[in-house]
C-alpha positions, -999 to 999 in steps of 0.1 A, spaced: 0 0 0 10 31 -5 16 59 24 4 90 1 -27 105 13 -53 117 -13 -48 150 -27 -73 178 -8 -107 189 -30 -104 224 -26 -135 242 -6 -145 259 -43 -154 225 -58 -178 214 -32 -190 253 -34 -198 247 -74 -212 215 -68 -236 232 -45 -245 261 -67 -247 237 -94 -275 219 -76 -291 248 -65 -296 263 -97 -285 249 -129 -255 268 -145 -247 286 -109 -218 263 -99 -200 275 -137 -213 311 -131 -193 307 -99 -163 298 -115 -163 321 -140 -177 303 -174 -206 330 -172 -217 320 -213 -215 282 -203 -237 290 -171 -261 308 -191 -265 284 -217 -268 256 -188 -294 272 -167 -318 277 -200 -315 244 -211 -322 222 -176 -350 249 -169 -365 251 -197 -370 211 -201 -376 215 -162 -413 239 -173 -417 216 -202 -421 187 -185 -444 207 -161 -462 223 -188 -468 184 -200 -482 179 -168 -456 150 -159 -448 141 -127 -424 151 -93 -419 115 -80 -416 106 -47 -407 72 -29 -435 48 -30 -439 18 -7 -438 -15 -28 -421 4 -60 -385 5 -53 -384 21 -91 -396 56 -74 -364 60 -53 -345 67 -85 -370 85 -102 -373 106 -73 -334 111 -70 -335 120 -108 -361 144 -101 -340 163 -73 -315 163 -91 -333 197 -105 -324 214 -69 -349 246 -60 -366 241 -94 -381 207 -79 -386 223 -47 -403 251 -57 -427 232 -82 -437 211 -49 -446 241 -31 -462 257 -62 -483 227 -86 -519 220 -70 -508 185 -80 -469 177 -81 -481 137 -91 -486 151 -122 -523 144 -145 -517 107 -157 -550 107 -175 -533 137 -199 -519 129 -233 -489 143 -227 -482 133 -192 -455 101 -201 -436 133 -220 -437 148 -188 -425 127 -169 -397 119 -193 -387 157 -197 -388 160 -153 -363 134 -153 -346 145 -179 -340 177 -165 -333 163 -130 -301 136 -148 -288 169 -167 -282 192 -138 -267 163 -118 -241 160 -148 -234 197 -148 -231 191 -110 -204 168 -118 -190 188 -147 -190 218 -122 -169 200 -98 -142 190 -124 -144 225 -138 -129 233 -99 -103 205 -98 -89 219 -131 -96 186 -151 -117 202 -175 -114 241 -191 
C-alpha cells in the first residue's frame, strides 16, 4: 500500500457542486464560465417547465415500487426548481390521464439527470480537469 494520502478537494469545488445543484449553471457562473452557465441554466429549466407544462410528474418514494427511489433522486437532481414546483403545482403527481403526461415525466427526469451531470462537470471545472 502506498503511504500518500489523497490530494485535498479544494473548498470551491464542493461550493460549485452546490450552486450547481441549487440552480442549474450557478456552480459555472461561480467559476467564472458566465456564457456556459447561461447556456446551462436555459436548457435544464427550460425542459424543467416543459415537463411541467406536459403535466408530468415530481416523484416521490412509494412503498412496494422500489423504481420511485431513482426517479425521485432524478427528479431532485433539479435542486430549487423541484422544490419550488412542490410548493407551487396543485398536484406535483402530475395528470396521468393527460396525453402528454408520459412526455412529462420523461422531460422531469430529464432535466433532474442533466443538472446532476453539470453538478459533476462543475466540480471538475474546480479541480482543473476540464477548461
Amino acid at each position: 500500500m502506498s503511504s500518500e494520502a489523497a490530494p485535498a478537494i479544494p473548498a470551491r469545488a464542493w461550493i460549485a457542486v452546490l450552486l450547481a445543484w441549487i440552480f442549474p449553471g450557478l456552480g459555472h457562473f461561480y467559476l467564472g464560465r458566465r456564457r456556459r452557465a447561461l447556456f446551462y441554466a436555459a436548457v435544464v429549466t427550460a425542459t424543467f417547465l416543459f415537463g411541467i407544462a406536459f403535466e408530468g410528474r415530481l416523484y416521490s418514494p412509494e412503498p412496494g415500487a422500489p423504481l420511485t427511489v431513482l426517479a425521485t433522486f432524478a427528479v431532485w437532481g433539479s435542486g430549487l426548481l423541484n422544490v419550488a414546483a412542490r410548493l407551487l403545482l396543485d398536484n406535483p403527481r402530475g395528470t396521468i390521464l393527460a396525453v402528454t403526461y408520459e412526455y412529462g415525466c420523461a422531460f422531469l427526469l430529464t432535466a433532474g439527470l442533466m443538472n446532476l451531470l453539470l453538478m459533476l462537470d462543475a466540480f471538475d471545472v474546480a479541480m482543473g480537469r476540464k477548461s
